[in-house]
C-alpha positions as CSV (number, residue, x, y, z in Angstrom):
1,X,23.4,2.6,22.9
2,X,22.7,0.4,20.1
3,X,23.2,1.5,16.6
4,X,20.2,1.1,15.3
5,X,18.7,0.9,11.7
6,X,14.8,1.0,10.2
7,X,14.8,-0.7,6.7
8,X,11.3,0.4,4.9
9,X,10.5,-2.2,1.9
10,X,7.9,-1.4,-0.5
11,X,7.0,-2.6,-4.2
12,X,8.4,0.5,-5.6
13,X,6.9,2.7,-8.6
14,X,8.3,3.9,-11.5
15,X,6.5,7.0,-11.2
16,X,8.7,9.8,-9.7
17,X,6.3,12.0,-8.7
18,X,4.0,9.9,-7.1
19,X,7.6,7.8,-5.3
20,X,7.7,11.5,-3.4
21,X,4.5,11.9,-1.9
22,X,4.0,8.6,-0.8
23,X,6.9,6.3,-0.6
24,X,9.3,9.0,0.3
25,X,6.8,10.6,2.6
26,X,6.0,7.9,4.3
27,X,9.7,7.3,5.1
28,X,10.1,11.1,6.3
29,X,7.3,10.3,8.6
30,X,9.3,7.2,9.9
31,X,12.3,9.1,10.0
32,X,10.3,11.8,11.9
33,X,8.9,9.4,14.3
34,X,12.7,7.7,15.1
35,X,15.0,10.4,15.2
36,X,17.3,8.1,16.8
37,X,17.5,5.4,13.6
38,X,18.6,5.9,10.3
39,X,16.6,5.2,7.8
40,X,17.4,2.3,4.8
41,X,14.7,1.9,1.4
42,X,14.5,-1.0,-0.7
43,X,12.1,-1.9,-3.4
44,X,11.0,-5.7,-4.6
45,X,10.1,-5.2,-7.5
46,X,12.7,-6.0,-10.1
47,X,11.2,-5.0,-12.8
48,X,10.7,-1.4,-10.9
49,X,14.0,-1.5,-10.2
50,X,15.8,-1.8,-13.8
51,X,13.2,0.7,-15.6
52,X,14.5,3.2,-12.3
53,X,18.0,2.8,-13.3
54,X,17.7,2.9,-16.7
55,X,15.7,5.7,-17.1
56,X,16.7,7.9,-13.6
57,X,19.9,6.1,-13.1
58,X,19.0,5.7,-9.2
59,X,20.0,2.5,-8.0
60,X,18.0,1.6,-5.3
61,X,18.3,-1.3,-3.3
62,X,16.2,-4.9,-3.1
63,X,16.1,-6.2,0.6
64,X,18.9,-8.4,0.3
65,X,21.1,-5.9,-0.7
66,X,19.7,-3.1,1.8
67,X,19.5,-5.7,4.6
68,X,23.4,-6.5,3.7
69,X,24.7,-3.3,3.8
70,X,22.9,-2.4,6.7
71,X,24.9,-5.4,8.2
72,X,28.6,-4.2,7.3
73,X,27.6,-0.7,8.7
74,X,28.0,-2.5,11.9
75,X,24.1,-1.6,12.7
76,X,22.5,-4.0,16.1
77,X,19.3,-3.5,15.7
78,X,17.5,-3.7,12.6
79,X,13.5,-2.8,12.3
80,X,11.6,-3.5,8.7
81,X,8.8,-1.6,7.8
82,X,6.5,-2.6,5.2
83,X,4.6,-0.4,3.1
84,X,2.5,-3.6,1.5
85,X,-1.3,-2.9,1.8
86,X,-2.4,-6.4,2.6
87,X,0.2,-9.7,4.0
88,X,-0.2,-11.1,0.5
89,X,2.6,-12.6,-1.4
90,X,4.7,-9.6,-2.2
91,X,4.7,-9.2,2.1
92,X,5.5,-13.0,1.8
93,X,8.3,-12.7,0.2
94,X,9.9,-10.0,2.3
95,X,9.5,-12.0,5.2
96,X,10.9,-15.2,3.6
97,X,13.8,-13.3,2.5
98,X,14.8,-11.3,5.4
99,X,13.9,-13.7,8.3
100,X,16.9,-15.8,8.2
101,X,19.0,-12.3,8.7
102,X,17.7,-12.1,12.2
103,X,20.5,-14.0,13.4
104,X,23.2,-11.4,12.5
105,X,21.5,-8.8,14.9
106,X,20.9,-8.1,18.5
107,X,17.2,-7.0,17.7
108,X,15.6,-8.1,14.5
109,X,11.3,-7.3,13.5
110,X,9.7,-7.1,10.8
111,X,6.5,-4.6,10.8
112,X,2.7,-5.6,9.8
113,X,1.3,-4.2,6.4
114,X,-1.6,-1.8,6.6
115,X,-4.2,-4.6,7.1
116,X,-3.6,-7.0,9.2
117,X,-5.9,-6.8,12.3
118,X,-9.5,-6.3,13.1
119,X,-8.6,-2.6,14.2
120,X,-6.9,-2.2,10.9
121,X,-9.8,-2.7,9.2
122,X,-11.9,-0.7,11.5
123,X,-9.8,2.1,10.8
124,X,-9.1,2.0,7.4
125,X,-12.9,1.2,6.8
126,X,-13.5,4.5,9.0
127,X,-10.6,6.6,6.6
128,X,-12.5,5.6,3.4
129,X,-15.8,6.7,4.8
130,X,-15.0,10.0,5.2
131,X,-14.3,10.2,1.3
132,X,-16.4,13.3,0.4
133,X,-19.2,12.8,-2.4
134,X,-21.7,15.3,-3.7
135,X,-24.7,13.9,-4.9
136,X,-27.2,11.2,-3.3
137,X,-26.4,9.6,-6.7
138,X,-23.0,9.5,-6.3
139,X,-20.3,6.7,-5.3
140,X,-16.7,6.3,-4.9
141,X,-15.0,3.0,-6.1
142,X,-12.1,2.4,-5.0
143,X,-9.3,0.0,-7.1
144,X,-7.4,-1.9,-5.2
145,X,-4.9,-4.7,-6.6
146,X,-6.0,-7.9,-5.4
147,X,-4.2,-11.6,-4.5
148,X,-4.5,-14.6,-5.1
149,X,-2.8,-15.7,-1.7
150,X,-4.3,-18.1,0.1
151,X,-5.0,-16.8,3.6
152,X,-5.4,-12.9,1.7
153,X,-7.3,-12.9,-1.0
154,X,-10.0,-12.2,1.4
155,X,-8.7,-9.1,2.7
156,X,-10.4,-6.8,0.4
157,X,-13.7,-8.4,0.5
158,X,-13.8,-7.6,3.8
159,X,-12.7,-4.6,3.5
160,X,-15.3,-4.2,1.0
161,X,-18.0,-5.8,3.0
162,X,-17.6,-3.1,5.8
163,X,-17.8,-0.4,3.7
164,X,-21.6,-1.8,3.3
165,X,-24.2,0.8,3.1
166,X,-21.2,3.9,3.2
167,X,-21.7,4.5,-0.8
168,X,-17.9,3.9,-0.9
169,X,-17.4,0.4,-2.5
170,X,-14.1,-1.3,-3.0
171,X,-13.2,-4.2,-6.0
172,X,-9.9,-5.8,-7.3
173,X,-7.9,-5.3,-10.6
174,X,-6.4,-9.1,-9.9
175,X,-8.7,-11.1,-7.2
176,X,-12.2,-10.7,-5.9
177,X,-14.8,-8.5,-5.9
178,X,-13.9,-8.0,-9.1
179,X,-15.3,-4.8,-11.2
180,X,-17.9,-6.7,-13.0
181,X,-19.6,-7.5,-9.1
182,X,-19.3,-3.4,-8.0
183,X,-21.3,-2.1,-10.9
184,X,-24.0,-4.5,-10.5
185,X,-23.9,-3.6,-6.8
186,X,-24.1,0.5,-7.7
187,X,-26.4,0.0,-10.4
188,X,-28.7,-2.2,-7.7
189,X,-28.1,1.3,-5.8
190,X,-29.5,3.4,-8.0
191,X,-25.9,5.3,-8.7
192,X,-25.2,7.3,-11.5
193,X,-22.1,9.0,-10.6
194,X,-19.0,7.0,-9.7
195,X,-15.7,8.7,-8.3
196,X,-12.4,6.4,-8.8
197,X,-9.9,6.1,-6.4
198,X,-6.6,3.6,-6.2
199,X,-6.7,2.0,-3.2
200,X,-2.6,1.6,-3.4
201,X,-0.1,3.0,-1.5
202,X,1.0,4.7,-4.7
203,X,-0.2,6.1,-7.8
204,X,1.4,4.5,-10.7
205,X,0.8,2.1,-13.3
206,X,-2.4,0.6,-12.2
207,X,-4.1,4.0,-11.1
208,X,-3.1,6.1,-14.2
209,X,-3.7,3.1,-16.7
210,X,-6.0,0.6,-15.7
211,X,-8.4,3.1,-13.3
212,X,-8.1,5.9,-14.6
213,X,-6.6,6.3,-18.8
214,X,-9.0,6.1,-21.9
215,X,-7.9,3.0,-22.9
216,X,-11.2,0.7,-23.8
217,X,-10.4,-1.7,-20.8
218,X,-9.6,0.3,-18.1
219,X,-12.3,0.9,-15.1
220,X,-13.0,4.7,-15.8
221,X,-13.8,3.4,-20.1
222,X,-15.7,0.0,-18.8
223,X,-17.9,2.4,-16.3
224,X,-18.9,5.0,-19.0
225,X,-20.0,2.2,-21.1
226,X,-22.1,1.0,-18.3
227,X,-24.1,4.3,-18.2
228,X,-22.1,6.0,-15.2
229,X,-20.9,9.4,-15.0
230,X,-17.2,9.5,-13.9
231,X,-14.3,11.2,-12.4
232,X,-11.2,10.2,-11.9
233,X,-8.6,11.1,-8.4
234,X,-4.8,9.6,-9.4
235,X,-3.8,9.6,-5.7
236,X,-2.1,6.8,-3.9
237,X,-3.1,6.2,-0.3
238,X,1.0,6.8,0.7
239,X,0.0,11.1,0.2
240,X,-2.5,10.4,3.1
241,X,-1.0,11.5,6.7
242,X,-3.2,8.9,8.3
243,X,-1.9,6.0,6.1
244,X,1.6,7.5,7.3
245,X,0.6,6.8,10.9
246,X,-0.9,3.7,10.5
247,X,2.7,2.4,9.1
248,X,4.5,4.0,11.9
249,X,2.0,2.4,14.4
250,X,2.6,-0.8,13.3
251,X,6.5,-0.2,13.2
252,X,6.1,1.0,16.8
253,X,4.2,-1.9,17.9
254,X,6.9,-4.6,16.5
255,X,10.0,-2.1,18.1
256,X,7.7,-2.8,21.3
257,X,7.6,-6.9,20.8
258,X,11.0,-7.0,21.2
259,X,12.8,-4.2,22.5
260,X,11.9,-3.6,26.3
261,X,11.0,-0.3,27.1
């Protein structure tokens, strides 16, 4: 039987706690899922990285480095995982980097971000949905971060566009819709009551200071100067069981592509 190894790549956070309920738990559920693989991490951010050491003194691995030690542990199959939201650049550059190790192994995939397909989106749209608010004047926004990739900057305006009609609305700290296009669309709605959400696998910088903090340009200040009422969730969609799923799904479907069951 091969030896057989699942890499997991993801941005990273500097946030500990929110690392373990997301990240971290969505590895476990991996790990869960292939008892018969062990189970590699690597971050791409660098920056992520050096603030990580420095202040935790973890040393966690990039995907060169993971993907390299994988290969002197003598593994024959290696299936990535990653935990990217959208195939935008930071999934770009995963794929760029580790494709040209394919050649060292028997089996070699990389695994689709969270949306990639039509059913994706169906499912995700469906997951956001059921958000719970409590008032007929009440919304949820979620943040999500936005590209300015070619072929995905659209992802979240599509995203966005499905969610028509739901009272849940989604904009873009980065890339389009932007904020400035969600509160006309709320206020066109007659909502008074918005309930923030990151829209990011985990809950870190962007969530706690550009959603959610007091600071004058952040989305929960620029809505209570625009008349609305607001509260404020610091949860990244990595604590959600069925964001868990929907990563092991699509690792299970690229295992299936091209390992012969």
């Amino acid at each position: 039987m091969s030896k057989t190894a699942i890499l997991v790549v993801s941005f990273g956070t500097t946030y500990p706690d929110t690392r373990k309920k997301t990240i971290n738990a969505t590895e476990n559920a991996i790990a869960k899922q292939f008892p018969e693989a062990d189970v590699f991490e690597a971050f791409t951010s660098k920056i992520v990285l050096k603030r990580i050491l420095e202040k935790e003194h973890l040393d966690i691995d990039t995907p060169i480095k993971a993907i390299e030690k994988i290969r002197s542990l003598g593994y024959q199959q290696v299936f990535v995982q990653s935990l990217h939201i959208i195939p935008g650049h930071e999934y770009d550059l995963v794929v760029k980097s580790l494709s040209p190790y394919a050649q060292d192994f028997e089996k070699f995939v990389i695994g689709k971000p969270l949306l990639t397909s039509l059913v994706d989106y169906r499912d995700v749209k469906n997951f956001l949905i059921n958000f719970k608010t409590t008032a007929d004047d009440e919304a949820i926004l979620f943040m999500g971060h936005g590209t300015a990739t070619d072929v995905a900057f659209t992802a979240y305006g599509c995203l966005d566009h499905m969610l028509m009609g739901s009272g849940k609305y989604l904009g873009t700290v980065e890339s389009w819709p932007d904020l400035k296009l969600e509160i006309k669309r709320m206020k066109q709605a007659g909502v008074k009551k918005v309930q923030l959400y990151p829209f990011m696998l985990v809950a870190g910088n962007h969530a706690n200071q550009d959603m959610a903090s007091d600071d004058k340009n952040s989305w929960n200040s620029i809505l209570q100067r625009e008349g609305f009422t607001t509260t404020t969730h610091v949860v990244g969609l990595g604590e959600s069981e069925f964001i868990q799923k929907q990563f092991v799904k699509h690792l299970r479907a690229a295992i299936r592509s091209v390992v012969h069951e």
